[in-house]
C-alpha positions in Angstrom: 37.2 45.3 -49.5 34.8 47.4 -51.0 33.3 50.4 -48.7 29.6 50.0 -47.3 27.6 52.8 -47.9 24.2 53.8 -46.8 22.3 55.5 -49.8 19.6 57.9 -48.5 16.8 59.3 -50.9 13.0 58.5 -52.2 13.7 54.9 -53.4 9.7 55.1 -54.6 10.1 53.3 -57.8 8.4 50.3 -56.0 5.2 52.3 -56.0 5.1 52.9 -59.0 6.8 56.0 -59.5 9.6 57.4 -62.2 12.8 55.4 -60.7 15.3 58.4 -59.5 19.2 58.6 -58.9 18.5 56.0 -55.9 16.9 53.6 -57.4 19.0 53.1 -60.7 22.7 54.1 -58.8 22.7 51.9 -55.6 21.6 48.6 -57.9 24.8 49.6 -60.2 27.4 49.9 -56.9 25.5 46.7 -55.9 26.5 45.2 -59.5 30.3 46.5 -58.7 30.4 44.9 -55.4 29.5 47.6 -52.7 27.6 46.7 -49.7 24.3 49.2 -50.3 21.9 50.1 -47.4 19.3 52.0 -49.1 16.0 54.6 -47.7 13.8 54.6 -47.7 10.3 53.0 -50.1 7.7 54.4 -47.4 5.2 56.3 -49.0 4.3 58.9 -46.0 6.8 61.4 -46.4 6.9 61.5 -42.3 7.6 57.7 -41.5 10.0 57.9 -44.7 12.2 60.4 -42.7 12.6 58.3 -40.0 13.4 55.0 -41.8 16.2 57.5 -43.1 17.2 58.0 -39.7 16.6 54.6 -38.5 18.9 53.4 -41.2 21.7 56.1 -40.5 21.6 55.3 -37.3 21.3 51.5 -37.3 24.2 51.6 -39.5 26.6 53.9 -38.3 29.3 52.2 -36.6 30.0 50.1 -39.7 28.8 52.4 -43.1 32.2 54.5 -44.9 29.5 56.7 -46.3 26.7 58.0 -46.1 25.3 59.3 -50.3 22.5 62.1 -50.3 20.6 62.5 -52.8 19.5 66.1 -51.9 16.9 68.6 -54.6 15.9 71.8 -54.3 12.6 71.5 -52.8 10.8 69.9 -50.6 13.4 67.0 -50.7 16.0 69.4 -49.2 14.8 69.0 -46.1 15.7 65.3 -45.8 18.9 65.9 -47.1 19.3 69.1 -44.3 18.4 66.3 -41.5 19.9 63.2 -42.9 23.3 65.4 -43.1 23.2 66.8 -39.6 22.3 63.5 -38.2 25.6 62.0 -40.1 27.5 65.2 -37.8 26.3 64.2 -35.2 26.9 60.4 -35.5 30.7 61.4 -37.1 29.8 59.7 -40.2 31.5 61.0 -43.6 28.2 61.7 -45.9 28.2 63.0 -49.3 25.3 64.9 -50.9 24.7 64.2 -54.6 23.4 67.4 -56.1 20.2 67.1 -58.3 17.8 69.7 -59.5 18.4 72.8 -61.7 16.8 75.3 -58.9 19.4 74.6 -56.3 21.2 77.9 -56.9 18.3 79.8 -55.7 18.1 77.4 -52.6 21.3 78.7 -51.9 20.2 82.1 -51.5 16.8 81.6 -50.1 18.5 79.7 -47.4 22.0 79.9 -47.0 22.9 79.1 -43.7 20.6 76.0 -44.0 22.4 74.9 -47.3 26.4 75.6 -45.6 25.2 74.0 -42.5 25.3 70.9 -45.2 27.4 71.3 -48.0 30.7 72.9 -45.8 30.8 70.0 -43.3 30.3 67.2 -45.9 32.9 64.9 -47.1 32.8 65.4 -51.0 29.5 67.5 -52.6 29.2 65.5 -55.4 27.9 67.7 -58.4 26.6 65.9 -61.9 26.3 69.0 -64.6 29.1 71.8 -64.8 25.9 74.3 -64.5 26.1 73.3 -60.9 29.8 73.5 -60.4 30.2 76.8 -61.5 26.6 78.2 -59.6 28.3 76.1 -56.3 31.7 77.9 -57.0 30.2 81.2 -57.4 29.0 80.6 -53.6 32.3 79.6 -52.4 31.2 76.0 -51.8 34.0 73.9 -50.9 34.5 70.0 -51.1 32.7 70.2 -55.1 33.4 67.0 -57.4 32.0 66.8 -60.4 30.7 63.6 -61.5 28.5 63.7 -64.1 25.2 62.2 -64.9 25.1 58.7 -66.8 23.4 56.2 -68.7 24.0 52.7 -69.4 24.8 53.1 -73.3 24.0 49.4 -74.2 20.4 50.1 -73.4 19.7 52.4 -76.3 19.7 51.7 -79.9 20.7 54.9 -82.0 18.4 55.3 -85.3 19.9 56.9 -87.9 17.3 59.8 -89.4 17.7 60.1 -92.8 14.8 62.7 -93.0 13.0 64.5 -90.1 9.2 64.9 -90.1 7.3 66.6 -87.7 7.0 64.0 -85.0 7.7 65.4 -81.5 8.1 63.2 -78.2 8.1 64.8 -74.8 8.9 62.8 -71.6 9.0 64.1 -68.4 6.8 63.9 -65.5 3.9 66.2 -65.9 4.4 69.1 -63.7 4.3 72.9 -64.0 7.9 73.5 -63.9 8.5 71.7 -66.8 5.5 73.8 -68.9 3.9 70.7 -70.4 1.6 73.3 -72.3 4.3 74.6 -74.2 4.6 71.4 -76.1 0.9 71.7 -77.1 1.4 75.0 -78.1 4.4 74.6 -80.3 2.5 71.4 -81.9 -0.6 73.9 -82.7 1.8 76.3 -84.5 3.2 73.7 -86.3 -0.1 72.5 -87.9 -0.1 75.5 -90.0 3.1 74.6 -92.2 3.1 70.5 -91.2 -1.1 69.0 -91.1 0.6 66.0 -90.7 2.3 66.9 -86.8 2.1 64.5 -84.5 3.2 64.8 -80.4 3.4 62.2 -78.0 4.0 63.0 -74.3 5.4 60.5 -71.9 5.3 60.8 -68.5 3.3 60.4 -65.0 1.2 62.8 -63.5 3.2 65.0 -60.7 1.0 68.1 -59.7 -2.3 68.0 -61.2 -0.8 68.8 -65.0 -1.8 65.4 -66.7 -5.4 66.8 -66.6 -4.9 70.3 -67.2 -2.7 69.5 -70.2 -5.2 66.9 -71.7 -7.9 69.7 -71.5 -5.8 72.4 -72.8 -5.2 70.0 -75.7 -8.4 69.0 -76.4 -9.2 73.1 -76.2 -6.6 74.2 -78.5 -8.1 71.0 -81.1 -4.2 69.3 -80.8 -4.1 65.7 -81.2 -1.6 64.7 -78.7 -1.0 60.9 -78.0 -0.5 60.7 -73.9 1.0 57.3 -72.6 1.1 58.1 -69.3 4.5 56.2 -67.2 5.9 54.1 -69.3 9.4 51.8 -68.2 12.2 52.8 -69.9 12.3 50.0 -72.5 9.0 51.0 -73.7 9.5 54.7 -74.1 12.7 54.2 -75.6 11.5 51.7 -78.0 8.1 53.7 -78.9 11.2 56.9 -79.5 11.8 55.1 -83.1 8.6 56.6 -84.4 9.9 60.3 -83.8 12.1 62.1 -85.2 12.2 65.7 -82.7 12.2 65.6 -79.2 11.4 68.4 -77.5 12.3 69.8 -73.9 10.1 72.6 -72.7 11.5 73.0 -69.2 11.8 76.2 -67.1 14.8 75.1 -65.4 16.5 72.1 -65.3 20.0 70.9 -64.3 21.7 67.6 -66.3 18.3 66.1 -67.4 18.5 62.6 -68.1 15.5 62.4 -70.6 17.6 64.6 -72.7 20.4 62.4 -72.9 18.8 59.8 -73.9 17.4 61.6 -76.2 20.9 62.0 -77.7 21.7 58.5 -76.8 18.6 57.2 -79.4 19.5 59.6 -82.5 16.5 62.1 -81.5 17.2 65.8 -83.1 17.2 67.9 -79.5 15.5 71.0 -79.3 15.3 72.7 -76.0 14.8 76.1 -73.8 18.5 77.3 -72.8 17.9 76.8 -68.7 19.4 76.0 -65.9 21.9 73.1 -66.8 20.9 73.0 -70.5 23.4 75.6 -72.2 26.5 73.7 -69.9 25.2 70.2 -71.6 24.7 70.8 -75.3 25.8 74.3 -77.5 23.5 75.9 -79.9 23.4 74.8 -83.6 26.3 72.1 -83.0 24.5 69.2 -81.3 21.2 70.5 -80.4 19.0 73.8 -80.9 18.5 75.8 -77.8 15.6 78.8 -77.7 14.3 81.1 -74.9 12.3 79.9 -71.9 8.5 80.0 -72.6 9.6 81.0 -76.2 7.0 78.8 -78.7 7.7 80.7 -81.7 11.5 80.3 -81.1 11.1 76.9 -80.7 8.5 76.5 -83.6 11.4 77.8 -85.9 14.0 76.0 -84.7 11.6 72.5 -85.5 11.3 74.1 -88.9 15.2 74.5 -89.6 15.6 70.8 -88.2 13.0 69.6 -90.5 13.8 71.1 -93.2 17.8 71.3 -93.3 18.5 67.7 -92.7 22.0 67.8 -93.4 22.1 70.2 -90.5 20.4 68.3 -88.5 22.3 65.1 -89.3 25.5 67.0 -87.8 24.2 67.7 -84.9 22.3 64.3 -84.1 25.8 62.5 -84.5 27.6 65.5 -82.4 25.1 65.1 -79.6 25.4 60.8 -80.0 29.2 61.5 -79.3 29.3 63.8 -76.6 26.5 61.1 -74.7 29.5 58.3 -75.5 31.4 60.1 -72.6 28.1 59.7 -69.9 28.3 55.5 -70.4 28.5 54.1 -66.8 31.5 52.3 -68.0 32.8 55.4 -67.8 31.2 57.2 -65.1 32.2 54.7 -62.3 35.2 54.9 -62.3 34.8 58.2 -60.6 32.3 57.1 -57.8 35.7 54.7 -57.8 38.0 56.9 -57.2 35.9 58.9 -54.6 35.2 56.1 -52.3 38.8 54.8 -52.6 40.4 58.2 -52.0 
């Protein structure tokens, strides 16, 4: 019999929000035939902390495990309560490690962050980025299983040619310097009149408007969808060629591989979990944080040496081959079997 777990994390795609690990993850161990108790859909952060507990608690004498997805920010502190509620209640719980700033977590609070991670069952981490920043801080109980996607969802266009058509998705917020993208379409204009950017995503913290403006401003004619599902975006990605990730840190960013996944060239800053995912000039082009006329050039060379770019597109299509969920399960297997 398969084991029951209880999934704890912002299951807020209901709302309307970008579905997260917890929304897209428990449905697939549902698909493979494990009982899932997922928390929590309230909207007030407060009364969405205590349906976490409720559900812990309700569910203890008969859940195997208890899955966490646990962030750097605010979200950490549901993961730090969640966790010592599972301690206390002698249930096995295992956080899943998302966001690129975690590392500095660590050291901003590292008592907090032991008090969770040494008493867990397995800390399950998806990008090597993280294993290697968890290692350095003498984590124990690390398993790497990596970030997926379910292949059979994305078509991969071949790009004979690439023209200077740029897509961005995220969610618009600061961290992930949504202005950069406007600026790096701007410069472009000079050598390509013909540019065009489209940038996907919700609003997070206020940068939807601010980015509109600054557009608007620098005279860049940006096409903004706002949240789209991911059958739309992925099907509106046919009319680009470049996509373009602007972050300031990151850790295994999904956008990105499905960027790979759909044929897109890939040209991103080098943070966080980037440089651990793809390698410079062999399946995508990486530049410096912040750096516009790095990434400026590197659109150029992708443009303009298409051969070069062609190698790189199929390398990056390759390496996403070995992220299908087909794959990727059987380690969430093999961890709840063990």
């Amino acid at each position: 019999m398969k084991k029951k777990i209880v999934y704890i994390g912002n299951k807020l795609a209901v709302h309307g929000h970008n579905p997260t690990t917890i929304d897209t993850l428990s449905e697939l161990f549902i698909q493979e035939g494990y009982p899932i108790i997922a928390a929590s859909s309230k909207r007030n952060k407060v009364f969405r902390i205590l349906d976490m507990m409720q559900t812990v608690i309700k569910h203890s004498r008969t859940a195997d495990f208890v899955v966490i997805d646990t962030y750097s920010t605010a979200n950490f502190w549901y993961s730090l309560i969640i966790s010592q509620l599972c301690r206390v209640l002698k249930i096995r719980y295992i956080p899943f490690l998302h966001g690129g700033d975690l590392p500095k977590r660590l050291k901003r609070n590292p008592h907090l962050c032991r008090m969770i991670f040494e008493n867990s069952y397995k800390n399950v981490v998806p990008s090597a980025y993280l294993m290697d920043q968890f290692q350095k801080n003498n984590i124990p109980n690390l398993m790497q299983i990596p970030n997926f996607l379910e292949l059979d969802q994305y078509s991969f266009k071949e790009r004979k040619t690439i023209k200077p058509r740029l897509l961005w998705v995220r969610a618009f917020a600061a961290l992930y310097n949504p202005k950069m993208a406007v600026d790096v379409a701007e410069s472009l204009k000079n050598r390509y009149p013909d540019v065009e950017l489209c940038m996907i995503g919700p609003d997070k913290d206020g940068s939807w408007d601010e980015v509109k403006k600054y557009a608007a401003l620098k005279k860049v004619d940006v096409r903004f969808t706002g949240k789209l599902t991911k059958g739309e975006w992925t099907a509106l990605a046919s009319d680009y060629d470049v996509f373009i990730s602007t972050s300031h840190f990151d850790n295994m960013p999904v956008s990105v591989m499905e960027a790979m996944a759909l044929g897109l060239a890939v040209v991103t800053t080098n943070v966080g979990g980037i440089p651990f995912l793809l390698e410079n000039d062999v399946d995508a082009c990486l530049v410096a944080d912040n750096d516009v006329a790095g990434m400026v050039n590197a659109i150029k060379i992708v443009i303009e040496s298409p051969e070069k770019a062609q190698k790189q597109i199929i390398a990056a299509h390759l390496k996403v081959q070995k992220m299908d969920w087909k794959e990727i399960k059987k380690q969430w297997e093999v961890l709840f079997e063990d």
